[in-house]
Backbone as ProteinMPNN parsed JSONL, in Angstrom:
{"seq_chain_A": "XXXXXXXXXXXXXXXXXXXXXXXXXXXXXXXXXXXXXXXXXXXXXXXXXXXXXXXXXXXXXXXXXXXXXXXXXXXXXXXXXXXXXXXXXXXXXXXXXXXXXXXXXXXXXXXXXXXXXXXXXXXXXXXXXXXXXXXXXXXXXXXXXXXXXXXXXXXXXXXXXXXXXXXXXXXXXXX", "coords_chain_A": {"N_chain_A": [[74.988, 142.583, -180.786], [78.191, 141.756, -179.651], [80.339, 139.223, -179.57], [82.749, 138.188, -176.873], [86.062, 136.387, -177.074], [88.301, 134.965, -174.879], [91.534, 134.562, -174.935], [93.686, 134.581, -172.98], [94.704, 132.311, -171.996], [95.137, 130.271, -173.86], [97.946, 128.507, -175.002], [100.618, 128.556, -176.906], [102.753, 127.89, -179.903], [104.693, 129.154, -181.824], [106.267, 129.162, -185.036], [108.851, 130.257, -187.359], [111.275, 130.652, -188.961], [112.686, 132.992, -189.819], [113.388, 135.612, -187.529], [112.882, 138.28, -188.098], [110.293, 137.567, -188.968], [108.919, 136.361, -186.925], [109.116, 137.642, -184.992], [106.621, 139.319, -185.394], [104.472, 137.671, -185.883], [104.32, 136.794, -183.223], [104.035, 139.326, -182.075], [101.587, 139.97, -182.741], [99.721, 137.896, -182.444], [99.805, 138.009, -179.087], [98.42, 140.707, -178.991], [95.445, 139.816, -179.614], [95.374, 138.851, -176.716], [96.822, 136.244, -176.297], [98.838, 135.194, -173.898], [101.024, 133.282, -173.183], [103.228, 132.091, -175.325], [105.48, 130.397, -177.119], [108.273, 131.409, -178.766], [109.952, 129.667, -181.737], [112.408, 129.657, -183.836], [113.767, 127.896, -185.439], [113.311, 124.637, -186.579], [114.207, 122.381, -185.248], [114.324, 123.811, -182.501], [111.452, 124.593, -182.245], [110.51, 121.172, -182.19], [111.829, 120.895, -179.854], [110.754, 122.191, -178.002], [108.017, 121.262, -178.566], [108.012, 118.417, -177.129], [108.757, 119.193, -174.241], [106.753, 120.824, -173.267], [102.912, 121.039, -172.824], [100.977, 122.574, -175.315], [98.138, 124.304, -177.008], [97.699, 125.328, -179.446], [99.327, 125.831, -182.604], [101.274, 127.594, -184.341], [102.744, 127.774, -187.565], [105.146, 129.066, -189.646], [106.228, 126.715, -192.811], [108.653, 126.99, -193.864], [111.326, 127.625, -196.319], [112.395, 125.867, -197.031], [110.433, 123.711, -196.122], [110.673, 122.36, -194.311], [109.265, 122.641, -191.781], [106.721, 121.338, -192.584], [107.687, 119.09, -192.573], [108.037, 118.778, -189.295], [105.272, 119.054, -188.715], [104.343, 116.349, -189.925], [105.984, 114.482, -188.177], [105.609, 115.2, -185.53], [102.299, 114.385, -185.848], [102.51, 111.578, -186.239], [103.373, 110.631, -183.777], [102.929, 108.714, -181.368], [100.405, 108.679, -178.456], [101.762, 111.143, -177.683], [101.336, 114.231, -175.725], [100.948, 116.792, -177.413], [100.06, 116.212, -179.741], [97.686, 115.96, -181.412], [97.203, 118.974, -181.521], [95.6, 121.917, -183.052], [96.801, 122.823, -185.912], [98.369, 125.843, -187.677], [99.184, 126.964, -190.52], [101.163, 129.224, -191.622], [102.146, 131.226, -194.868], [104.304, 132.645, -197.501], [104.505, 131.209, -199.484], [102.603, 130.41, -201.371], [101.518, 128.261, -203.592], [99.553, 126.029, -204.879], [100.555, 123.457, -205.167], [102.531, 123.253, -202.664], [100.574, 124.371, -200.897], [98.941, 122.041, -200.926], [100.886, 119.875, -200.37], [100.766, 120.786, -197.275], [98.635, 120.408, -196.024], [98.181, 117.806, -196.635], [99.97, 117.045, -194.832], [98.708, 117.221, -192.375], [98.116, 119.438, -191.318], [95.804, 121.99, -189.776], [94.885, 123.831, -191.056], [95.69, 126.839, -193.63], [96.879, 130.072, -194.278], [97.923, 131.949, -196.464], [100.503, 134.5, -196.739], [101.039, 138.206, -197.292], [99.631, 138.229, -194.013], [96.822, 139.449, -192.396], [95.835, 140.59, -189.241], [93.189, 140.199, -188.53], [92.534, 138.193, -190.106], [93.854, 136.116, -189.379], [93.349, 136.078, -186.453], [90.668, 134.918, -187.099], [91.029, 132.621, -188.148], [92.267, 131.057, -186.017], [89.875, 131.253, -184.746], [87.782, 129.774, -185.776], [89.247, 127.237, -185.828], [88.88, 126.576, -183.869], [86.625, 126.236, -182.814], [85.909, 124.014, -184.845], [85.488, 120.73, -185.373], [85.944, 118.469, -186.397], [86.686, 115.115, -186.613], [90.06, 113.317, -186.186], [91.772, 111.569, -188.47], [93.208, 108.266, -189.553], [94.809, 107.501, -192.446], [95.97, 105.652, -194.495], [99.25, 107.083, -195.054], [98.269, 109.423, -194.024], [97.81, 111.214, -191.673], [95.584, 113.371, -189.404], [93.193, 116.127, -189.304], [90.126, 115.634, -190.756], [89.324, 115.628, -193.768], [86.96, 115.715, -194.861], [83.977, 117.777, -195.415], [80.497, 118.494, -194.093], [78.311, 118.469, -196.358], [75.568, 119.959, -196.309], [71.863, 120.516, -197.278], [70.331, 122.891, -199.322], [67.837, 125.829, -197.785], [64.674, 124.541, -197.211], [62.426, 125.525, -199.868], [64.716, 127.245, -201.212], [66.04, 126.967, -204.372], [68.89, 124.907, -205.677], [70.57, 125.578, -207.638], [71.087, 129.151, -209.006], [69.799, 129.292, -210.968], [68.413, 127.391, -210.753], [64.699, 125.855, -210.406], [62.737, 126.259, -207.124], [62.751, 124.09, -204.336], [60.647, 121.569, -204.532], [58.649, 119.826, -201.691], [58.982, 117.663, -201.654], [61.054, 116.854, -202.821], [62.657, 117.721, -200.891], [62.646, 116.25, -198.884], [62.891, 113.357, -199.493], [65.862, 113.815, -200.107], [66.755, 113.977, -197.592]], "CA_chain_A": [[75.69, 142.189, -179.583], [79.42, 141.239, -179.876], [80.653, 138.663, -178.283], [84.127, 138.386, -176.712], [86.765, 135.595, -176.681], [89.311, 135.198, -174.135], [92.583, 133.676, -175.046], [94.281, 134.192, -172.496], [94.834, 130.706, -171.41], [96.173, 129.466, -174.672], [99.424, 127.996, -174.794], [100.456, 129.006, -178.395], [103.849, 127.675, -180.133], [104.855, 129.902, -182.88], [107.399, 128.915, -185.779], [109.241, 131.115, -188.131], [112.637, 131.048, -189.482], [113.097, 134.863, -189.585], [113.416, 136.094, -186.624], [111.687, 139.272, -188.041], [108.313, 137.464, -188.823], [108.538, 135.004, -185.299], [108.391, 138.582, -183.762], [105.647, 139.869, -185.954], [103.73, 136.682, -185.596], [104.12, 136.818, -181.87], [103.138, 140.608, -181.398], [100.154, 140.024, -183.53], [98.823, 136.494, -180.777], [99.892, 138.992, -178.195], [97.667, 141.547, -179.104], [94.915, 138.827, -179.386], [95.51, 138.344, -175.454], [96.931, 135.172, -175.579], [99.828, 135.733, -173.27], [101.849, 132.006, -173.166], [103.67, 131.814, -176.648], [106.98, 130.198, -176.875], [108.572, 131.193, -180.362], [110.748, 129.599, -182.416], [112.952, 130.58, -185.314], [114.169, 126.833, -185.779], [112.801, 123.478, -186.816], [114.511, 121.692, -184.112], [113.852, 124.261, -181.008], [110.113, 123.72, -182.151], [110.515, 119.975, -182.324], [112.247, 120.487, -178.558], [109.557, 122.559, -177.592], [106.908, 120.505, -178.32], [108.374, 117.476, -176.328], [108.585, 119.626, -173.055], [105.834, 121.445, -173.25], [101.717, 120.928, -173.555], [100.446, 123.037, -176.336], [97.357, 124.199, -177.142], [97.773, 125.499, -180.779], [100.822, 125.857, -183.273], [101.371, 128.587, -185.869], [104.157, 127.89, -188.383], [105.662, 129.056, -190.817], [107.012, 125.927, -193.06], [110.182, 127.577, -194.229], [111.467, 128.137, -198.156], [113.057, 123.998, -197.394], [109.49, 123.23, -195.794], [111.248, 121.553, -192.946], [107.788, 122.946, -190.587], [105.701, 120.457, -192.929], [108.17, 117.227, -191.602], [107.664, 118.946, -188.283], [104.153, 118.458, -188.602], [104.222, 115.08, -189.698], [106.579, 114.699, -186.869], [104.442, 115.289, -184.532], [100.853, 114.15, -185.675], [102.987, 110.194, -186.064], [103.932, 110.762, -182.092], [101.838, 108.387, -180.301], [100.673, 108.841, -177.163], [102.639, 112.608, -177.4], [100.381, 114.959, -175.458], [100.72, 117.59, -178.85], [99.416, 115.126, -181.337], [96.54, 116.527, -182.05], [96.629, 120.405, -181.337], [95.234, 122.266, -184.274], [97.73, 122.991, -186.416], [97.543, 126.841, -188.809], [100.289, 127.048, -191.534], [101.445, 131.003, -192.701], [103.622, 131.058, -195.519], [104.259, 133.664, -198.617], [104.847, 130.227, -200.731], [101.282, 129.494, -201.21], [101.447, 127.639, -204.471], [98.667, 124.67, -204.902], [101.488, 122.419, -204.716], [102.925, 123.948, -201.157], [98.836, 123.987, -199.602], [98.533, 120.372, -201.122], [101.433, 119.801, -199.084], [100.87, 121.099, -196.007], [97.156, 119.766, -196.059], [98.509, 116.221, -196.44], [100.757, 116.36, -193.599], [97.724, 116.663, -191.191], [97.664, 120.86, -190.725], [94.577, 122.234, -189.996], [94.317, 125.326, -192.094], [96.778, 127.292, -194.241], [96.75, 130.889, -194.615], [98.993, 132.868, -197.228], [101.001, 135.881, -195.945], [101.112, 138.342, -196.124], [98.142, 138.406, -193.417], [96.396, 140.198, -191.792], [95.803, 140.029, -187.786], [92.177, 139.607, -188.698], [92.246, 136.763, -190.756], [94.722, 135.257, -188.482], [92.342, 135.5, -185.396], [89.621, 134.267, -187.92], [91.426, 131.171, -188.712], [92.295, 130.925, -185.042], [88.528, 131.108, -183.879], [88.271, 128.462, -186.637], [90.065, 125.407, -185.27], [88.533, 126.264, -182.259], [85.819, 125.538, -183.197], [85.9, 122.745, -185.409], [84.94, 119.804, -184.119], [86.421, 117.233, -187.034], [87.401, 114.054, -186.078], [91.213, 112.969, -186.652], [91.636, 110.327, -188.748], [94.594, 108.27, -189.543], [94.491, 106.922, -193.445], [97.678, 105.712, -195.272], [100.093, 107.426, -194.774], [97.646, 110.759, -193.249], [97.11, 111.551, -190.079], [95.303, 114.989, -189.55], [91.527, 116.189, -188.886], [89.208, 114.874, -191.223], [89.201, 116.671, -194.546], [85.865, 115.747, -195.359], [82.814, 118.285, -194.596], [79.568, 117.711, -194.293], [77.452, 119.422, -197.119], [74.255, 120.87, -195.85], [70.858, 120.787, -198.191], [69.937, 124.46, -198.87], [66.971, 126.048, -196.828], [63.22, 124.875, -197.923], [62.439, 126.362, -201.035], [65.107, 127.477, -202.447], [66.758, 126.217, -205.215], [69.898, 124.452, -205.816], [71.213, 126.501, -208.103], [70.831, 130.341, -208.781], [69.305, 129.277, -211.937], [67.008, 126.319, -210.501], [63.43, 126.25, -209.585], [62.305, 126.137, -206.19], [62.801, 122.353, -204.139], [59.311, 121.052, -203.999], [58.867, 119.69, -200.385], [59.041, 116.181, -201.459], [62.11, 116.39, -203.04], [63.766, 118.108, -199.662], [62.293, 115.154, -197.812], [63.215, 112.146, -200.152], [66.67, 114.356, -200.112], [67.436, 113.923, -196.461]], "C_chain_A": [[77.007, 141.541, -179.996], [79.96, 140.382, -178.917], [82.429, 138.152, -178.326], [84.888, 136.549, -175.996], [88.035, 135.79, -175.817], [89.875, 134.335, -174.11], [93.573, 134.009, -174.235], [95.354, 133.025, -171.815], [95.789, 129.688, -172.595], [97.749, 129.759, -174.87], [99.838, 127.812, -176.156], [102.496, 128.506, -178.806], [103.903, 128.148, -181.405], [106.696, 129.237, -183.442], [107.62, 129.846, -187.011], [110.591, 131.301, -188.172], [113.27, 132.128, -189.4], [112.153, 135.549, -188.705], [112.22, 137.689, -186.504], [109.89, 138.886, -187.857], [108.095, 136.543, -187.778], [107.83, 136.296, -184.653], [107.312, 139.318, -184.108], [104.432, 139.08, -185.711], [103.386, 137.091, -184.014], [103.568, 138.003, -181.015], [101.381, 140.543, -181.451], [99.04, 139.21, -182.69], [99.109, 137.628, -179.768], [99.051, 140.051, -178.304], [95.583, 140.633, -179.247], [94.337, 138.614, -177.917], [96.038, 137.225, -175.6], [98.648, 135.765, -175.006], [100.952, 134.659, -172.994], [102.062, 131.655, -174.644], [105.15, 131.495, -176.389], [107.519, 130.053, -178.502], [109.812, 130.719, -180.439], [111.099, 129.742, -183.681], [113.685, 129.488, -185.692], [113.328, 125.67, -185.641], [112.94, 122.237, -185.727], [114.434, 122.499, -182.508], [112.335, 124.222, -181.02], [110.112, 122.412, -181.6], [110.639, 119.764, -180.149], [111.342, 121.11, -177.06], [108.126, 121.935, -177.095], [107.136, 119.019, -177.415], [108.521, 118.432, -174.753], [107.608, 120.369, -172.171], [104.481, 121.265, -173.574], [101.228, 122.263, -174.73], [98.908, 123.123, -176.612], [97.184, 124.668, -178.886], [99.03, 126.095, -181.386], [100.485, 126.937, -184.493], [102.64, 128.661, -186.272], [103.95, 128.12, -189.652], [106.74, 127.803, -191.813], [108.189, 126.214, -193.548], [110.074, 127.543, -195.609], [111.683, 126.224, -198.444], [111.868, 123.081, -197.236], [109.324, 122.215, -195.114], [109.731, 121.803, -191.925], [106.966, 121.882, -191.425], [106.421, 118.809, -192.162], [107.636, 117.66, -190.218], [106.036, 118.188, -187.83], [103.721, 116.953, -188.453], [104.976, 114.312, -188.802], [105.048, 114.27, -185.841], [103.028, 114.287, -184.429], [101.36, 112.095, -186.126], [103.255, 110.016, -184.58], [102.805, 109.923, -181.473], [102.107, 108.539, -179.032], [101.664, 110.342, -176.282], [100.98, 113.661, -176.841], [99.665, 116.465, -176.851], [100.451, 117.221, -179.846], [98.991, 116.043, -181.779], [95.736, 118.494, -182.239], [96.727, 120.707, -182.942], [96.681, 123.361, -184.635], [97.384, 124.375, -187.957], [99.248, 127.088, -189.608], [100.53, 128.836, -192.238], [102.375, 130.582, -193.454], [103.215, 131.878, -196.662], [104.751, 132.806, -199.705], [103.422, 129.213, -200.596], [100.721, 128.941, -202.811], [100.916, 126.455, -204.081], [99.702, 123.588, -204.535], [102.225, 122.573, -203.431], [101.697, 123.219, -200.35], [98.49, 122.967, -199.73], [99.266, 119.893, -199.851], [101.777, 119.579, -197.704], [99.672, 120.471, -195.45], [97.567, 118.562, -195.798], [99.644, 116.103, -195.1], [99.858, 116.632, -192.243], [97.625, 118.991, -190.751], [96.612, 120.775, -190.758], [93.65, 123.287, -190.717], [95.746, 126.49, -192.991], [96.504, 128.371, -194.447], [98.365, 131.514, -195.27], [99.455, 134.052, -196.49], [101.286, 136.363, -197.456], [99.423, 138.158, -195.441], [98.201, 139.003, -192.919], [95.873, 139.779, -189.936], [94.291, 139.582, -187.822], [91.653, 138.601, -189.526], [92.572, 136.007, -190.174], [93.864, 134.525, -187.387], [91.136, 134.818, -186.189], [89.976, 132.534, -187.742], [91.726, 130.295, -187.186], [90.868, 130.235, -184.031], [87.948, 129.66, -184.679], [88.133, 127.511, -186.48], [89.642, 125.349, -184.1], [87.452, 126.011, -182.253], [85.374, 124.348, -183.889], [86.242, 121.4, -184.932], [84.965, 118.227, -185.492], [87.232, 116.72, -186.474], [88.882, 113.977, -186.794], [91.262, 111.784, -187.098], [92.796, 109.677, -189.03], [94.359, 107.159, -191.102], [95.236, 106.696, -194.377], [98.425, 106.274, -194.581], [99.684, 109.071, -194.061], [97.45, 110.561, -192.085], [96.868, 113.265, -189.628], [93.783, 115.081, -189.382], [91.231, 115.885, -190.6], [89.153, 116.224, -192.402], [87.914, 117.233, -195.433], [84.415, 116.426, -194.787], [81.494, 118.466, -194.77], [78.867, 118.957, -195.125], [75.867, 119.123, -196.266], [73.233, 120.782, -197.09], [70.381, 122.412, -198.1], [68.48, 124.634, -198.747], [65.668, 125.006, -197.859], [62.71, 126.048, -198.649], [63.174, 127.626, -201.467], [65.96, 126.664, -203.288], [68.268, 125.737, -204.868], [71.161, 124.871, -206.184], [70.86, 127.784, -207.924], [69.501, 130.374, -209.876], [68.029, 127.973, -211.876], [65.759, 126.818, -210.028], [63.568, 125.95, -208.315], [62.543, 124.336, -205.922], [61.075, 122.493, -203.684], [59.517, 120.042, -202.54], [59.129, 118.113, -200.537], [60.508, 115.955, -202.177], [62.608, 116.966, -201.959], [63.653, 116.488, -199.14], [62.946, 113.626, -198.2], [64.994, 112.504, -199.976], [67.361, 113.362, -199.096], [67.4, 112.293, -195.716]], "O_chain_A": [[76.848, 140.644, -180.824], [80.068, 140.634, -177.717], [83.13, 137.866, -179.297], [84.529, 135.846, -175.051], [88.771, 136.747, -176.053], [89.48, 133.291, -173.592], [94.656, 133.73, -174.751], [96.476, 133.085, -171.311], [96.656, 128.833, -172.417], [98.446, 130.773, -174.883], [99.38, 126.794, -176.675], [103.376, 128.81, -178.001], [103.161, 127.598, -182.218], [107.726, 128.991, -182.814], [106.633, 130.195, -187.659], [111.099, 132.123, -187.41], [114.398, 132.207, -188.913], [110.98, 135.914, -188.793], [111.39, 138.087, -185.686], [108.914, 139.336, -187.256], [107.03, 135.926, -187.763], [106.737, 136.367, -184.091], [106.885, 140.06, -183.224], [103.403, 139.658, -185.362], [102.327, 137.624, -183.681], [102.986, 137.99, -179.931], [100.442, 140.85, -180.717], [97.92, 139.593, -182.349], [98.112, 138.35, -179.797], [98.937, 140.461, -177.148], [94.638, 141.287, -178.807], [93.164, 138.287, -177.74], [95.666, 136.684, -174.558], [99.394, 136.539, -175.606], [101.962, 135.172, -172.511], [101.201, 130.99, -175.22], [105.889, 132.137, -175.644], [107.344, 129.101, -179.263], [110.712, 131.024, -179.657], [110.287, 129.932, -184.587], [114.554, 129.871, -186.475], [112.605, 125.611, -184.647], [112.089, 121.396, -185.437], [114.485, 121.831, -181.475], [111.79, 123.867, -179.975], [109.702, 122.366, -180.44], [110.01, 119.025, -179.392], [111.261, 120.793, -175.873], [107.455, 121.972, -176.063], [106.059, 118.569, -177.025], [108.054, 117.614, -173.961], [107.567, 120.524, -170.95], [104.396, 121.27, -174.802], [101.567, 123.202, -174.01], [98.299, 122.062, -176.474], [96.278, 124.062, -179.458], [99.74, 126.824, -180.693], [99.569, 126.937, -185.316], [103.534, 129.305, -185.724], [103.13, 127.729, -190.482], [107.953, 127.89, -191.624], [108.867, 125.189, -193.606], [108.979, 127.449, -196.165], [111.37, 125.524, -199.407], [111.842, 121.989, -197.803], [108.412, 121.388, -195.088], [109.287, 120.79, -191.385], [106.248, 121.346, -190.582], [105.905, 117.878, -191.543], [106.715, 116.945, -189.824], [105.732, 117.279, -187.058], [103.114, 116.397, -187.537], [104.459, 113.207, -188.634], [104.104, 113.503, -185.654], [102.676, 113.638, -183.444], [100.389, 111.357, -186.289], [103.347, 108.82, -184.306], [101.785, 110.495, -181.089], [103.186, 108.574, -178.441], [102.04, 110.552, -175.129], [99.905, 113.727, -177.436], [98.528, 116.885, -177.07], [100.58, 117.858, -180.892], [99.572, 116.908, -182.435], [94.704, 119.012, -182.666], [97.436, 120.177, -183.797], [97.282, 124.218, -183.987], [96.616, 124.184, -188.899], [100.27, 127.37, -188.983], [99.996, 129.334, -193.229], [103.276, 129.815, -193.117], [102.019, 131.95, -196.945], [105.304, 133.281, -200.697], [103.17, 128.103, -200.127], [99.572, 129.216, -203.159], [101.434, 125.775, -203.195], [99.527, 122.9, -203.528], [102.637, 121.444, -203.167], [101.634, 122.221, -199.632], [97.706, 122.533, -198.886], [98.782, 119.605, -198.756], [102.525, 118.799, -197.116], [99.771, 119.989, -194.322], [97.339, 118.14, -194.665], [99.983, 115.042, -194.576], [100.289, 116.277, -191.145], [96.962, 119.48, -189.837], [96.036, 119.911, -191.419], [92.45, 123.501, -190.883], [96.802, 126.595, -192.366], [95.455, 128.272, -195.084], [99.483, 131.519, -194.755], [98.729, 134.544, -195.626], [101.585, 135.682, -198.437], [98.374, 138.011, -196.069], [99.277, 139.512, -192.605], [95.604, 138.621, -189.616], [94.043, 138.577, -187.155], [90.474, 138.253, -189.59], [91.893, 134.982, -190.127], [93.621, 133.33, -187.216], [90.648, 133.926, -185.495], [89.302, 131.593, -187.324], [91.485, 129.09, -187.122], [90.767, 129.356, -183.175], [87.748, 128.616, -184.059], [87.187, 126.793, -186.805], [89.84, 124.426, -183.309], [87.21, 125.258, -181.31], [84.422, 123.715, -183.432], [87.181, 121.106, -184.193], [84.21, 117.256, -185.462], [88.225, 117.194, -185.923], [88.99, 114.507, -187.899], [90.889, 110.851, -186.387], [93.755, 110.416, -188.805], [93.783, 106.087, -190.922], [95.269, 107.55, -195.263], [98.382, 106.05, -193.371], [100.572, 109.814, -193.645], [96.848, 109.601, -191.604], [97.735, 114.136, -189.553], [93.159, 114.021, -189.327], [92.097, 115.942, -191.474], [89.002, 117.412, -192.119], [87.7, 118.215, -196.144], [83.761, 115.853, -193.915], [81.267, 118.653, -195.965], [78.839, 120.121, -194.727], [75.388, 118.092, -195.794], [73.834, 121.012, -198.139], [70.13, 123.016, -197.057], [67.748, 123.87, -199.375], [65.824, 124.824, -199.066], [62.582, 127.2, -198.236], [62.687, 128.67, -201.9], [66.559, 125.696, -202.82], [68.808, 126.161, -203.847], [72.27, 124.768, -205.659], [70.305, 128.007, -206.848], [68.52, 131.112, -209.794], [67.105, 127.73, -212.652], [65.612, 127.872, -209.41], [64.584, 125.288, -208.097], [62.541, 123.483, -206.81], [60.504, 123.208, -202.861], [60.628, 119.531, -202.393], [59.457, 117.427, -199.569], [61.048, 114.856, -202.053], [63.725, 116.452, -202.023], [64.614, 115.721, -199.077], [63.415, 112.872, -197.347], [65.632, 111.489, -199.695], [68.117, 112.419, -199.33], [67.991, 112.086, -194.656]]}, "name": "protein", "num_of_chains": 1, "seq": "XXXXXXXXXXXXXXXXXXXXXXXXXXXXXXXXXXXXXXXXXXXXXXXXXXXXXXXXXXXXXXXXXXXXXXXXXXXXXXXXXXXXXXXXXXXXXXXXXXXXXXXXXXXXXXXXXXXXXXXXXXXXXXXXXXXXXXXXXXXXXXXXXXXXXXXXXXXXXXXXXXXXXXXXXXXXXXX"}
């Protein structure tokens, strides 16, 4: 049984410097259904965006200067701004550990490398919509909660690939 999401309703703010990938980005949510996207191809018509407008989720590209990561932190410092807290998905074809560190620390909520694909995209999309981490605000962070909760694996099986079986008293003493 497949079951079907309808994004219609979201209110989507797309960022991208080149104009080519704002409109590639924006066909790609458009095909999606969501039908309320307001793109920009600048750091400051975002910025002027998000002050006039509620928002329900942001897809930027941080640029080559990585002006979209101040954006971010921008934003998720805004008290009392109705766009604080919308989940925030980062594309960029500069996905060096030091970039996704980055972008992570300024409070995004997920980072995908380009190029992508429209089905990873909506993946990452269905995602944040789901996720249901708290925002926390810790030094100098403010951003959902980076910490997730590990899970014990099922009754009897192991730990590893290479462990024995959990005897029932160690699940129990476990939890």
């Amino acid at each position: 049984m497949s079951r079907w999401i309808n994004l219609e309703r979201v209110a989507l703010l797309t960022l991208d410097e080149s104009v080519h990938g704002c409109k590639i980005l924006t066909q790609i949510c458009r095909g999606f259904g969501i039908r309320t996207i307001r793109a920009c191809t600048s750091v400051e018509e975002a910025r002027n965006a998000l002050t006039t407008a509620p928002f329900d989720l942001m897809i930027a590209d941080p640029g080559a200067s990585g002006d979209g990561v101040e954006l971010i932190r921008w934003l998720r410092r805004q008290e009392q701004h109705p766009n604080r807290f919308i989940p925030i998905i980062l594309v960029s074809g500069h996905s060096t550990p030091s970039s996704v560190r980055r972008a992570r620390d300024s409070g995004a909520n997920f980072f995908v490398a380009k190029p992508l694909t429209p089905a990873t995209l909506l993946d990452r999309i269905l995602w944040v919509s789901r996720d249901r981490r708290p925002y926390v605000e810790v030094g100098k962070y403010l951003g959902p909660d980076r910490r997730f909760k590990v899970e014990e694996p099922p009754t009897g099986l192991g730990r590893r690939n290479n462990d024995s079986t959990i005897d029932q008293e160690d699940t129990e003493s476990a939890a």
